[in-house]
N, C-alpha and C positions, 0 to 999 in steps of 0.2 A: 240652812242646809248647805253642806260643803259641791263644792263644783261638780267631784264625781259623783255623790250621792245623789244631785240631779239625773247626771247620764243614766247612774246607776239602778236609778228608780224607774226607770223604763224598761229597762231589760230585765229586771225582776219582775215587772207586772206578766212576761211572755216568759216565764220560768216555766220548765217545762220537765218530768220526770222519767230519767231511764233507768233500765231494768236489763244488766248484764244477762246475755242469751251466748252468747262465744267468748269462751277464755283464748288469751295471750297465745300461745303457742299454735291453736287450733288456727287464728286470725291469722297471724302470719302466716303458715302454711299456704292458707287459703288464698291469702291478697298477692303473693309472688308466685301463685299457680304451680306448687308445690303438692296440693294435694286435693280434690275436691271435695265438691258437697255444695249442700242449698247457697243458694245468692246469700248473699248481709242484704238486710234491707235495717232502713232507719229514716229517722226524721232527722237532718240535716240540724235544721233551726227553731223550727217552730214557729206557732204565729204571726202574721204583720199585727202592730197595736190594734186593738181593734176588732180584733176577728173574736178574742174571746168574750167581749160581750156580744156579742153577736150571736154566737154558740149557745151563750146563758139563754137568749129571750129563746132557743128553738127548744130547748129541753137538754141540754147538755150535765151531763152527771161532772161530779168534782173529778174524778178519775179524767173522763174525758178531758176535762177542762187543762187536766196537767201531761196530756195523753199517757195514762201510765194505762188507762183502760184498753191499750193498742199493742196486737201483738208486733214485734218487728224481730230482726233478726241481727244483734250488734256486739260488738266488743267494747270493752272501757280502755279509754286512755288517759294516761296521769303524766304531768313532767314529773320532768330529771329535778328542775328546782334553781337550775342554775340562768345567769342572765345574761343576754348577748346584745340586748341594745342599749334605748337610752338609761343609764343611770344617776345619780344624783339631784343638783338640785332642783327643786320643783320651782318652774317659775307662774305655776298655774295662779287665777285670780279673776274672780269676777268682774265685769266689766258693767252689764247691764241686767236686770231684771223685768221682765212686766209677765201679766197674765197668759199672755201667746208662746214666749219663747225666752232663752238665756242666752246673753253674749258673754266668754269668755278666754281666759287661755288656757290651755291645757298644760302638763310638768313641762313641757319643749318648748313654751312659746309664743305657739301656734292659735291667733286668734280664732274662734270656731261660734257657731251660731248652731243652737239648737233648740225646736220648734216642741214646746211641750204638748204632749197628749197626741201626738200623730208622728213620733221620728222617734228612733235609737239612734241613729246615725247625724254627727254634728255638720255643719256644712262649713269648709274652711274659709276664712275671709286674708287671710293677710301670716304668711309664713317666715322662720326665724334663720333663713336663709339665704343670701341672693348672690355669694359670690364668695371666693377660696377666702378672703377675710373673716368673712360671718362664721364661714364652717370651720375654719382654725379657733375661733369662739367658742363655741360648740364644740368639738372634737373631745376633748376633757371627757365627754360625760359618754361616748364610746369607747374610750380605751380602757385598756385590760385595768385591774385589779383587782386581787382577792376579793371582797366583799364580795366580786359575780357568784359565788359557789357556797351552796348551803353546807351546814357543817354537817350535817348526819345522813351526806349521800347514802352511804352504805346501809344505814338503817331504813332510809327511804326506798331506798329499789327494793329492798327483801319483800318489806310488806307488800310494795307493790305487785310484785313478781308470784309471792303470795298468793295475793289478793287477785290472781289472774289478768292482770291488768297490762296493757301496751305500754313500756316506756317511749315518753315521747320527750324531745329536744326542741324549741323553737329558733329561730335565724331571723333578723330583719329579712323584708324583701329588698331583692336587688334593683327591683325599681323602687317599689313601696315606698323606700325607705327614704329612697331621692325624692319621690312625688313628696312625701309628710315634710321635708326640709323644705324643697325649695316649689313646692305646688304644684299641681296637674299641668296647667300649661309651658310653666319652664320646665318641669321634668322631663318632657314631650320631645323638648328641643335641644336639651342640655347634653348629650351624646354629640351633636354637632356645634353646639355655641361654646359650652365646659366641658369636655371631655378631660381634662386633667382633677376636675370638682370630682365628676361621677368618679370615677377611679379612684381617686383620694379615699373618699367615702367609701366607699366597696371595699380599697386593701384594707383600714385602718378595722370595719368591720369584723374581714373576715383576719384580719390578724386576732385580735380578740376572742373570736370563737373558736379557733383555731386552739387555743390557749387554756380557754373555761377546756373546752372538750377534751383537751388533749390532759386534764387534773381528773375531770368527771367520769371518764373510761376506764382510770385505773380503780376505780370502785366500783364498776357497774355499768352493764351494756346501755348504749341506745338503742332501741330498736329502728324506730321511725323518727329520721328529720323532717320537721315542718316548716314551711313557708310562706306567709299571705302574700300575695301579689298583686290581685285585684288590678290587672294591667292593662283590662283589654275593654270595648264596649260591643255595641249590633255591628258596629262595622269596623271592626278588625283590633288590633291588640296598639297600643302606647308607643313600642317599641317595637322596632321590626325584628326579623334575623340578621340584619348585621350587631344590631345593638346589642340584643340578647347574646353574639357570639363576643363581640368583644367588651363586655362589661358584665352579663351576668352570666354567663361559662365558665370563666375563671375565678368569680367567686364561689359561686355554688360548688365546684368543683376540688376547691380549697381544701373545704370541707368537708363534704361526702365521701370526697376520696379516703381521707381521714377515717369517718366514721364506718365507710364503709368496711374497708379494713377491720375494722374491732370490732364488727358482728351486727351494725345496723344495715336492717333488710328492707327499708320502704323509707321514700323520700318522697314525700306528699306535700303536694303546691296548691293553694286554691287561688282560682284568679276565675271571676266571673267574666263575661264576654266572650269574642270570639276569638279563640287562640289555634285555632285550626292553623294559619299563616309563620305560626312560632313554634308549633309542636315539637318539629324535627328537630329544631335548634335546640327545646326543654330539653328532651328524653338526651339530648348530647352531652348537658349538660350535666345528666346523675335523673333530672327527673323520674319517676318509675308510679307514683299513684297521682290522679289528675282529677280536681271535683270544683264546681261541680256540675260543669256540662251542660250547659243553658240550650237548651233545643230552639228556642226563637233568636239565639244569638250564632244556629248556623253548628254548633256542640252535638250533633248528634251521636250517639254511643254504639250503635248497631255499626255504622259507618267508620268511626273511630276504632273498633274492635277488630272488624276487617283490614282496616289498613295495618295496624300497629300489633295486633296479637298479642301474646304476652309480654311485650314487650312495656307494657303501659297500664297497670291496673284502673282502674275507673271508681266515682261514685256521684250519684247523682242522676241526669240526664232524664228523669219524668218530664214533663212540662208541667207546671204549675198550672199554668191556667188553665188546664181540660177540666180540672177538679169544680170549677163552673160551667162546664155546657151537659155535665148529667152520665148518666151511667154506659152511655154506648159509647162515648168521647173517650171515658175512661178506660172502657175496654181497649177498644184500636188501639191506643197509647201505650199500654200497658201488654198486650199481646205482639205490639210492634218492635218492643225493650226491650224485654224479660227473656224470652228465648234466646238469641243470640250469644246473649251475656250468660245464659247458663250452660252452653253448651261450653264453653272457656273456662268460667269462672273468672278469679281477680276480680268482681266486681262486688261492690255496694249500690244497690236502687235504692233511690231516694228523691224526691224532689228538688228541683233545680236549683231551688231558696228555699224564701218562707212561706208558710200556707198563704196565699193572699185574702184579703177581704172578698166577701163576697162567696167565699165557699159555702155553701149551706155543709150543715153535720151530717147529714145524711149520704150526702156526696163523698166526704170524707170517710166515711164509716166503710162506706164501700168497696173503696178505695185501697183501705189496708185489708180488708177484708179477700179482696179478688187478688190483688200482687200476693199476701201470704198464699192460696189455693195457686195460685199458677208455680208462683217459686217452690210450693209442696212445704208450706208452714204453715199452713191454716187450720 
């Protein structure tokens, strides 16, 4: 079994099935408060490993198992098709094997460990970065060339557009991308030890995207630019607001401004933790949808909605884990959310991440059961 096909076979076991309830036009309306109506509500992720055998021994039907047995309330999104990060050579290769877990590289480099039968997620050990040499190395495999751009944009967006579907564009993160280079604790510090690295890496980026986008537009809208970020933890975000204004402001900004221009209307960032301390600086930066609001990371969205108003659409913000203390847990929670955000709109409910272990089915059942009757979808 090839290296991704290990990854890969984890996040296929939590494969999980959706059922288009809001077309393309309808969404956007809705998420730039444009127009109202019922919340979106969805399932974020789905499962932690684990939880669906878990499900099996309570009585869980196949439906359930892939939650398609569950009503929610969502739009479909498809990319553009085109590429802005790393491309070319793969330097991925196995390293070790046993029964417990895999050590490996992944295409960048980047040795990673991951833990079979209990992780998706690989743990990094030792990164392909440490200094403007390494990343002049490297560099090659972000800059522009044709091959970024599939040949039949234009055949791809109709169906899509079609097919009622969000065009979506992806972008590295502007920390993201520095943390996968050069790792979480240089990344942390690298705004004040490399400040010329981070830079480096963010223009040569966002020159390149800049570039794909600016061939991709002339066949076909973006709607929504994406971002992962993943920047923050319980106690507070990676990078502060001077970081954020001078290294990922004028990337993001590169671009958006770009896009925004040619008719894309939502620029959605996900970064788990707490970004409450960076908000002001996102939203300056183009940010405008935000998911997905970890409520024990300090993310609360009732509070978040009051500050920011339309200025910020949302998704997310349940708490996972009330779905283990029982059906009145779930209510307060979900009577504490719901309101707020429907008197607005712009939002998506949905839980903070993945269903965690330990949820019994019944809780769950409930669960979309009472958010569809309060949102008025049930």
């Amino acid at each position: 079994m090839s290296i991704m096909q290990h990854v890969m076979a984890e996040h296929r076991k939590l494969a999980i099935q959706r059922t288009m309830s809001v077309r393309r036009d309808a969404y956007l309306d809705y998420m730039t408060f444009r127009a109202d109506g019922p919340l979106m509500f969805r399932e974020i992720f789905g499962p932690l490993v684990g939880l669906k055998e878990e499900w099996m021994a309570q009585g869980a039907t196949a439906s359930e198992l892939d939650l398609s047995a569950f009503r929610y309330r969502e739009a479909f999104t498809r990319g553009v098709g085109a590429a802005t990060g790393y491309v070319g050579e793969d330097r991925s290769e196995m390293i070790e094997e046993n029964d417990n877990h895999i050590v490996f590289r992944d295409a960048r480099g980047t040795k990673q460990k991951l833990i079979k039968g209990s992780s998706t997620l690989p743990l990094p050990m030792e990164h392909p970065v440490k200094n403007m040499d390494d990343w002049l190395r490297v560099k090659k495999h972000y800059e522009f060339n044709p091959g970024r751009m599939p040949g039949n944009i234009q055949e791809r967006a109709a169906k899509n557009i079609a097919d009622g579907c969000v065009i979506t564009a992806d972008i590295p993160g502007g920390f993201d991308e520095v943390r996968i280079l050069l790792g979480d604790e240089e990344a942390a510090v690298a705004g004040y030890t490399q400040p010329e690295l981070v830079h480096e890496i963010l223009s040569t980026i966002a020159d390149t995207a800049c570039r794909v986008f600016d061939a991709v537009t002339k066949d076909t809208v973006i709607d929504m630019l994406c971002v992962h970020e993943d920047m923050a933890g319980k106690s507070g975000p990676m990078w502060g607001p001077k970081q954020v204004d001078e290294f990922i402001k004028p990337y993001y900004r590169r671009i958006w401004d770009m896009l925004r221009d040619r008719g894309a209307r939502l620029f959605f960032i996900d970064s788990d933790g707490d970004c409450n301390p960076i908000l002001d600086n996102l939203i300056d930066a183009g940010i405008n949808l935000f998911s997905p609001c970890e409520p024990e990371a300090g993310m609360d969205v009732a509070s978040i909605r009051q500050k920011y108003g339309t200025r910020l659409a949302l998704e997310g913000g349940i708490n996972k884990y009330v779905l283990r203390e029982g059906k009145a847990a779930i209510d307060r929670e979900l009577e504490a959310k719901i309101p707020p955000l429907m008197k607005t709109g712009g939002a998506i409910i949905a839980l903070d991440h993945r269903i965690p272990n330990g949820t019994p089915l019944e809780n769950y059942r409930y669960y979309v059961r009472r958010a569809g009757e309060i949102i008025g979808i049930g």
